[in-house]
Each structure stands twice: as C-alpha cells, then as structure tokens.
C-alpha positions, 0 to 999 in steps of 0.5 A: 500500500505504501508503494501505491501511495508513493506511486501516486504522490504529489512528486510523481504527479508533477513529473508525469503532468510536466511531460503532458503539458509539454506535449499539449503545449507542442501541440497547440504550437502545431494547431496554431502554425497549421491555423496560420498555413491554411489561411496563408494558401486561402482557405476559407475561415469556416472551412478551417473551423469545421476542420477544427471542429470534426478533429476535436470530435474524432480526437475526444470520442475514441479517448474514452477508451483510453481513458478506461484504459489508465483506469484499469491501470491505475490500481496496479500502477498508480495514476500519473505514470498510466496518465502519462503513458496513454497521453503521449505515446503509448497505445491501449492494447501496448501498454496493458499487455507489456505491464501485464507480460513484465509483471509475470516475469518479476514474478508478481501479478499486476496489482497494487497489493503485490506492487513492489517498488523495484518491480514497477521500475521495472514495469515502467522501464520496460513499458518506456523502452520497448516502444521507443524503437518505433520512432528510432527505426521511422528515422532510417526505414520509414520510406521503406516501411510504408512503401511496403504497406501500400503495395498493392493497394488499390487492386483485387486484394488487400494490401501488405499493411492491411494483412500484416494488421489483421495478422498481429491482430489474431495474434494478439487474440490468440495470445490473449485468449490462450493464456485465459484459456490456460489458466483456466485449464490447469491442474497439477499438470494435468487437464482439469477445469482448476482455474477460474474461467472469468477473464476468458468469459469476460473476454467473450463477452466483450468481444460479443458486444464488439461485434454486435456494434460492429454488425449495427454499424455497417448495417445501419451506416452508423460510422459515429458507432465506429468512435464508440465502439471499443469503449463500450465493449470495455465497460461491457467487459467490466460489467460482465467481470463483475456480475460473474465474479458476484455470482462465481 
C-alpha cells in the first residue's frame, strides 16, 4: 500500500503532468502554425473551423477508451505514470499487455497489493523502452516501411499493411485468449477445469458486444458507432467481470 501511495504522490504527479503539458503545449504550437498555413494558401475561415471542429470530435470520442484504459491501470500502477503513458505515446492494447507480460516475469501479478517498488521500475522501464524503437527505426526505414504497406493497394486484394494488421491482430487474440484459456485449464499438470474461467468469459463477452456494434454499424451506416465502439465493449467487459465474479 505504501508503494501505491508513493506511486501516486504529489512528486510523481508533477513529473508525469510536466511531460503532458509539454506535449499539449507542442501541440497547440502545431494547431496554431497549421491555423496560420491554411489561411496563408486561402482557405476559407469556416472551412478551417469545421476542420477544427470534426478533429476535436474524432480526437475526444475514441479517448474514452483510453481513458478506461489508465483506469484499469491505475490500481496496479498508480495514476500519473498510466496518465502519462496513454497521453503521449503509448497505445491501449501496448501498454496493458507489456505491464501485464513484465509483471509475470518479476514474478508478481499486476496489482497494487503485490506492487513492489523495484518491480514497477521495472514495469515502467520496460513499458518506456520497448516502444521507443518505433520512432528510432521511422528515422532510417520509414520510406521503406510504408512503401511496403501500400503495395498493392488499390487492386483485387488487400494490401501488405492491411494483412500484416489483421495478422498481429489474431495474434494478439490468440495470445490473449490462450493464456485465459490456460489458466483456466490447469491442474497439477494435468487437464482439469482448476482455474477460474472469468477473464476468458469476460473476454467473450466483450468481444460479443464488439461485434454486435460492429454488425449495427455497417448495417445501419452508423460510422459515429465506429468512435464508440471499443469503449463500450470495455465497460461491457467490466460489467460482465463483475456480475460473474458476484455470482462465481
């Protein structure tokens, strides 16, 4: 509990809140030269407004999800450094499985009573490093990089980019639903229902709800459902997590 605290002090909270303003603040400079580039071409002033207006409507709705996301990660690693990861750079499915991967490896489950001090630096240091190649390899590859991922656009079939993406995305399931489906099929080395089924039920769950939004979607051509979509099947995955763990 003391490391929760500590995670979670004034201290860390003015660390982590300087970086995010930074960056808010690089981005207003952004919006502010663009604002100046679009009217030095001629653009129209309601033209800019509108394009002002539907980017911050595309930018807050989708950030619910990420919002569920420091959340959800708060209770193990307290709320400034899952605040600050999710604000800059991190990514919602990135973050959650690399703390959840380097929790198991330091031997703890992710949660704030096994927290230990030396165990969330080596979370935090994990979650910071392993993404930062990203940016580091843009430099050098990036034009290759997208070259390859736009091949063959545009003709019969899908292109690299769009296989390789739902690739890593069934992977990323895959994993997911295979460790949920281990722990709950586990039993002194032998098959035996010895675990509990909650994460795989709640995962089931919420990937009904998802493609239910998805099917409403594209039926009723309700591309603003798109925005919402992940976040409801998170809190619908919430929910269901704990109604069947009231009745478990």
């Amino acid at each position: 509990m003391q490391v929760m605290q500590q995670l979670s002090s004034p201290v860390i909270y003015l660390i982590c809140g300087g970086i995010v303003a930074f960056v808010a603040a690089v981005c207003v400079v952004f919006a502010v030269r663009a604002w100046r580039a679009g009217k030095a071409i001629g653009m129209d002033t309601a033209v800019l407004r509108r394009v002002v207006t539907s980017s911050a409507s595309f930018s807050v709705l989708p950030a619910v999800a990420i919002l569920l996301g420091v959340i959800a990660l708060s209770g193990s690693l307290g709320i400034p450094w899952p605040w600050l990861r999710l604000s800059v750079i991190g990514a919602l499915h990135y973050e959650t499985q690399v703390a959840q991967g380097a929790a198991e490896q330091v031997g703890i489950h992710l949660s704030g009573s096994e927290m230990t001090a030396s165990a969330f630096a080596t979370i935090a240091l994990l979650m910071s490093v392993c993404i930062m190649w990203g940016m580091i390899l843009n430099l050098f590859l990036n034009k290759k990089y997208t070259n390859r991922l736009s091949r063959n656009a545009g003709k019969s079939g899908p292109s690299f980019g769009d296989q390789a993406m739902s690739a890593m995305f069934i992977g990323l399931v895959s994993v997911y639903m295979g460790s949920y489906l281990g722990q709950w099929i586990s039993g002194n080395g032998r098959f035996a229902f010895a675990g509990s089924p909650l994460p795989l039920l709640t995962s089931l769950c919420a990937a009904a709800v998802m493609a239910g939004l998805t099917w409403i979607a594209e039926k009723k051509q309700l591309k603003w459902l798109e925005d919402f979509s992940l976040a409801i099947a998170m809190l619908a995955g919430m929910a269901c997590a704990v109604l069947l763990n009231a009745v478990m």
